[in-house]
C-alpha positions as CSV (number, residue, x, y, z in Angstrom):
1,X,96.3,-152.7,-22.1
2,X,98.7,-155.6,-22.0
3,X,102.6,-155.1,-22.6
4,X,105.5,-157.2,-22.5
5,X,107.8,-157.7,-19.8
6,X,111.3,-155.9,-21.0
7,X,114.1,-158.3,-21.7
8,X,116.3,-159.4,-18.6
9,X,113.4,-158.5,-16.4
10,X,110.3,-160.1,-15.0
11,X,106.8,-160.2,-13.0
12,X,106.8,-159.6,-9.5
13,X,103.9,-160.3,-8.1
14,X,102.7,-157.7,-5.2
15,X,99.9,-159.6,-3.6
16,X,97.6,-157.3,-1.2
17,X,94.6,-157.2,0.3
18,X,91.9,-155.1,0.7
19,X,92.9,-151.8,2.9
20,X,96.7,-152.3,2.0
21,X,98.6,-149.6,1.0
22,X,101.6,-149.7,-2.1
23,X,103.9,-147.2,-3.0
24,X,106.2,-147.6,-6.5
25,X,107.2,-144.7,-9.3
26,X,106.4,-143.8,-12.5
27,X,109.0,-146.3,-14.0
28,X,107.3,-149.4,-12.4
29,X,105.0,-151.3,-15.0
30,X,101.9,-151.8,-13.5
31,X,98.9,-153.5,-13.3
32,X,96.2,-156.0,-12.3
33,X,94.1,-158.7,-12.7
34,X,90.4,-158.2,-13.6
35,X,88.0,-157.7,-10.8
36,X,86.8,-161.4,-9.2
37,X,83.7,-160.0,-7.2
38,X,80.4,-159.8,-8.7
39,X,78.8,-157.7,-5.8
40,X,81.1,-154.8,-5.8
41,X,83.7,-152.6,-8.2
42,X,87.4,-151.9,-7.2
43,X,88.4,-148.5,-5.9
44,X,91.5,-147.4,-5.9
45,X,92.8,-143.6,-4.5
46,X,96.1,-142.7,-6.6
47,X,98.0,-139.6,-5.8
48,X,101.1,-138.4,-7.7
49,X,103.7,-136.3,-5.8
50,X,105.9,-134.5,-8.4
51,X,109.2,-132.6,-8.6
52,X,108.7,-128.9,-9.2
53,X,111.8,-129.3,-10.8
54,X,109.8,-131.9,-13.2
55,X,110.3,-130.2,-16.7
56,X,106.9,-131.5,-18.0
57,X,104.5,-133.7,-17.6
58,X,101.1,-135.3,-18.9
59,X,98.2,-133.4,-19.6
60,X,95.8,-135.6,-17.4
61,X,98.3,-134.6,-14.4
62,X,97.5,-131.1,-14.3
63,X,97.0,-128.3,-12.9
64,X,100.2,-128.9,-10.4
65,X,99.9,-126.5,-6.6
66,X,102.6,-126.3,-4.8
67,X,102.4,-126.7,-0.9
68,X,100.8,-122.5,-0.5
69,X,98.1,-123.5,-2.8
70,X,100.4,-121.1,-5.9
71,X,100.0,-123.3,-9.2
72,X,103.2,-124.6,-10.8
73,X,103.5,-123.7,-14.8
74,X,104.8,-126.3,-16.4
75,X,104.6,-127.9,-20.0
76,X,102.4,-130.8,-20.5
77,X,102.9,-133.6,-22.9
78,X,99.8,-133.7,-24.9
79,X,99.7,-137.6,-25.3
80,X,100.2,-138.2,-21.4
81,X,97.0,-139.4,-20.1
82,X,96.1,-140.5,-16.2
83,X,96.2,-143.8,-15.1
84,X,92.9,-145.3,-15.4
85,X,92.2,-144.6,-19.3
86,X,91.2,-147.8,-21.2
87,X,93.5,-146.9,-23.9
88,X,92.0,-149.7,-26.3
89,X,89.2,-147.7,-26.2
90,X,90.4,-144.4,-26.2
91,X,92.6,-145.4,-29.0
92,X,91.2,-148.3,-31.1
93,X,94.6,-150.3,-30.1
94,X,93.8,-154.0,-31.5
């Protein structure tokens, strides 16, 4: 899904290479450009640290542990989904 930039801001490009490592939060819009190799498909290992404090959160998040392994209850947002849905497909956005 494509969105546009905000007013008074702008694309930063991030270039990295394969085994490099980037940390940003949930505010940073985000993205990529399609796959260039043929041969092979991109992996990616994503990890979200939350706040126990965090009031809610998406649906796809969850279940939340806290460090002793003890689950965190917590209200999810029913139309929070994990990164990685192709939300033209998932949704019929056009």
């Amino acid at each position: 899904m494509e969105v546009d930039v905000p007013e008074g801001k702008s694309i930063v490009p991030c270039n990295i290479k394969a085994g490099d490592v980037l940390f940003f939060n949930g505010s940073v819009i985000h993205g990529s450009y399609p796959n260039q190799t043929k041969e092979r498909f991109r992996r990616a290992f994503i990890c979200h640290y939350v706040a126990e404090s965090t009031s809610r959160i998406g649906k796809g998040y969850g279940p939340l542990y806290r460090f002793d392994g003890s689950a965190v209850d917590i209200e999810t947002n029913s139309k929070g989904l994990p990164c990685g849905i192709d939300w033209e497909h998932e949704f019929e956005i056009h």
